[in-house]
N, C-alpha and C positions, 0 to 999 in steps of 0.2 A: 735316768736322771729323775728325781723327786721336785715335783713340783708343787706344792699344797695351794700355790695361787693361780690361775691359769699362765701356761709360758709361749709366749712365740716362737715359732722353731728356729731353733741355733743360739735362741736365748740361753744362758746359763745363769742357773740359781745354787750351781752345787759346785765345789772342789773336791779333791782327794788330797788327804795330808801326807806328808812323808811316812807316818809311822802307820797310816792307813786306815786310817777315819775318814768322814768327811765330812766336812762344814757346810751347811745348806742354809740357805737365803730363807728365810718365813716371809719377811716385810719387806717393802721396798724402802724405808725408812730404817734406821736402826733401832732395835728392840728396845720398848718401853712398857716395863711390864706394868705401867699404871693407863696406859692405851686398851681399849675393851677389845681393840680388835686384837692387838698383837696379841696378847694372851690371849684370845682365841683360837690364834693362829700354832699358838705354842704348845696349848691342851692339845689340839689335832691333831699334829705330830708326835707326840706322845701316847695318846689312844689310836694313833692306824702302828705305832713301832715300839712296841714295849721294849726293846730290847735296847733301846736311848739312852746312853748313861749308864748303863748296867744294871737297868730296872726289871728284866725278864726274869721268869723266875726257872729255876735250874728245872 
C-alpha cells in the first residue's frame, strides 16, 4: 500500500480499479491544487513514481 502521509495499520489510503490502476489518497481533504500542501503532496508522488500517468520515459 502507498502511503505518502503517515497511515495507521489497516488504514486504507489506496484501491485497485477494475481495469487495474489504482487510486491513492494524497490528502485527507479533497485535492485542491491552490492548497500549498496538496500540491506538495502531488509533486511527491510524482517524483518518488514517474511512471504516473504515463510520465516514465520508454
Amino acid at each position: 500500500m502507498l502511503c505518502l502521509k503517515p497511515c495507521r495499520k489497516g488504514q486504507t489510503r489506496s484501491r485497485r480499479t477494475e481495469s487495474g490502476g489504482w487510486v491513492v489518497q494524497l490528502t485527507d481533504a479533497p485535492l485542491d491544487l491552490d492548497n500549498p500542501v496538496h500540491l506538495d503532496a502531488l509533486l511527491r508522488a510524482y517524483e518518488r513514481f514517474p511512471a504516473i500517468g504515463g510520465r516514465s520515459a520508454p
